[in-house]
Structures are given as structure tokens and as C-alpha cells.
N, C-alpha and C positions, 0 to 999 in steps of 0.2 A: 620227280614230278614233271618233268618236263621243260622246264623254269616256269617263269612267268607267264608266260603267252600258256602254257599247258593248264594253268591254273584255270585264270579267266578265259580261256578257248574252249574249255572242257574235254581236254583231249588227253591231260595230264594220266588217265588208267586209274587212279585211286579209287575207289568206293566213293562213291558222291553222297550216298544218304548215310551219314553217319552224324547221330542227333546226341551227343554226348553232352551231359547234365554237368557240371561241373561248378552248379550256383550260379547266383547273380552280380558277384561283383567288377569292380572293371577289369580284374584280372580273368574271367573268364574265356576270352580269346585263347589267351595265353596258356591257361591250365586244358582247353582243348588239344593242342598241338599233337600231346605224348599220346593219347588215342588214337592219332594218326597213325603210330608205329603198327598197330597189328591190324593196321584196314587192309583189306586184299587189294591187291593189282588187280584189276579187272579185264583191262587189254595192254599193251603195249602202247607209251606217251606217243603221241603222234597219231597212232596207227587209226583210232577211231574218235568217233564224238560221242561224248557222252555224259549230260546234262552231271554236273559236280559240284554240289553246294560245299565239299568239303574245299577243297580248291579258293572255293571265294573266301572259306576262313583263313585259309593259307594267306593267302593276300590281304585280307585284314589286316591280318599280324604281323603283317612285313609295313604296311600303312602305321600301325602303332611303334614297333620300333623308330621308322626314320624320323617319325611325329614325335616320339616320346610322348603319346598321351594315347587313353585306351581309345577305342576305334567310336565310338557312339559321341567322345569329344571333338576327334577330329571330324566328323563328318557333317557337325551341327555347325564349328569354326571354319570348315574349308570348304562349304556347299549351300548348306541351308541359310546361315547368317548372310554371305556375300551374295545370295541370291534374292534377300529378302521374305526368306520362306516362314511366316511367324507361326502356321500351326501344325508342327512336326514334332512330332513324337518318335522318341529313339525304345517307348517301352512301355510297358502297359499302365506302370504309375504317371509318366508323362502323358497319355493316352487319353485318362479316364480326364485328363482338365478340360477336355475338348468335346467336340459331338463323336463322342467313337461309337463306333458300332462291331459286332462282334459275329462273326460269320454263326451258320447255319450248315445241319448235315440230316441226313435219313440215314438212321441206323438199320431202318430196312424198309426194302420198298414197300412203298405204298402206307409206311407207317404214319408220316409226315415227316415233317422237317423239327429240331429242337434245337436250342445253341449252343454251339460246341463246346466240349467240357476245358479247352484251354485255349487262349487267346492269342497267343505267339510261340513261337518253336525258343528254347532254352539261347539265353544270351550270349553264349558261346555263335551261336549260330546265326550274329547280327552282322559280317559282313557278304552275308548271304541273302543277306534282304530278307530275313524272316521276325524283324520285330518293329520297322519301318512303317510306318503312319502320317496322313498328311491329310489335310483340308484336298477336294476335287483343286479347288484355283491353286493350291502350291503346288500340285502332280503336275497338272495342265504348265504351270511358268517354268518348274523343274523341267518338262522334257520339251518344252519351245526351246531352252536354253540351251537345251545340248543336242536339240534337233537343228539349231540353227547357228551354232558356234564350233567353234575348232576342237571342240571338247570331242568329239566323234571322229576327228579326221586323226591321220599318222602325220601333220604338219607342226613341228613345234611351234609352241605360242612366240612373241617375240619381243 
């Protein structure tokens, strides 16, 4: 894959859009993985960029081993909580507590707009940021904090 940096760089060559179902439970991360085996290379690691949600599950689930806890734990205990982020949703049952709102599509032009038949991409595919939800003011404090902290920089903390 690249290593790491190939994952979250997008440059890793795996197949990025690979949306495999494998349920809801905390082990879905993980029952992801072995799908991975028959995704194409697309380019060679390095060689190009190339937008890769599969990648960010990769790194999930490297997040869930060192953590020992499924990834939608850690990211509430190591992010949201220490940030003070109170209305986040890791999923569409934690979602509906809150004012959620649920996108809109034209299934053909000009037909109008109706609400889309599903509200998040498959829980395997949450550290890809496809089941993530937050109040406007916890988005806003979420990226002050890592627009304005060493979370963004290559300087370790100290």
C-alpha cells in the first residue's frame, strides 16, 4: 500500500471506492480488510494521487488495533470528548438524537430534488468519514482546533 503516508496521502494505487457491506457491528472495520485482497492496483504507490477512501479504512484499522477498541470508540474518546464536542454522531442511530438532516439528489434533471434512499455509506466505511455528523458549532471548534494546533503540523507534541 505504500505504508502509511500511502494510505492517508492517497497515493497508495488500491481502488479507493470500494463500499463493502459487511454489517453494523464494531467489528466491521475489520471484517472489511479481506475485500481488500481482490481490489485492483490502479497505479503504482507513489506514482500518482488518487482520492482513496479505501486507504483511510486501512488506517482505521491500524487506529483500532493500537487502541484496542473499534474505531467510532476511539474517535469519540480521543477527539470529540477532549474537544468538548457534545453533538456527534458516529451513525445514523446516534444521528436521529439530534437535528439531523438527511441530503437530497435529482434522479433526473429537472425532475426535482427527493431524499436519498440511504443516509450513510456502510460502517465498515467510518474511518473514511462517511457516517460522521456534528452540530455547525462542533465542525467550526473541531477544525479551529486543528487549524490552529500542532495536530496539522509534522512537529511532535511534547
Amino acid at each position: 500500500m505504500g505504508g502509511t503516508r500511502g494510505g492517508g496521502g492517497h497515493t497508495s494505487g488500491i481502488q479507493g471506492d470500494l463500499f463493502h457491506d459487511p454489517g453494523r457491528g464494531d467489528d466491521a472495520v475489520e471484517k472489511y480488510l479481506p475485500a481488500l485482497a481482490g481490489a485492483a492496483q490502479v497505479h503504482q504507490p507513489g506514482e500518482l494521487f488518487s482520492y482513496c477512501n479505501s486507504g483511510y479504512v486501512v488506517l482505521g484499522r491500524l487506529v483500532e488495533v493500537l487502541r484496542g477498541k473499534p474505531f467510532d470508540a476511539v474517535l469519540r474518546e480521543r477527539l470529540a470528548d477532549p474537544l468538548g464536542l457534545t453533538h456527534v454522531a458516529t451513525n445514523a442511530d446516534e444521528a436521529i438524537l439530534f437535528r439531523a438532516a438527511v441530503g437530497h439528489i435529482e434522479r433526473e434533471p429537472g425532475a426535482g430534488f427527493v431524499p436519498t434512499p440511504i443516509w450513510a455509506l456502510p460502517a465498515s466505511n467510518a474511518p473514511a468519514g462517511s457516517r460522521l455528523a456534528m452540530s455547525a458549532r462542533d465542525d467550526h471548534h473541531g477544525a479551529h482546533f486543528l487549524h490552529t494546533s500542532r495536530a496539522m503540523t509534522r512537529e511532535p507534541a511534547r
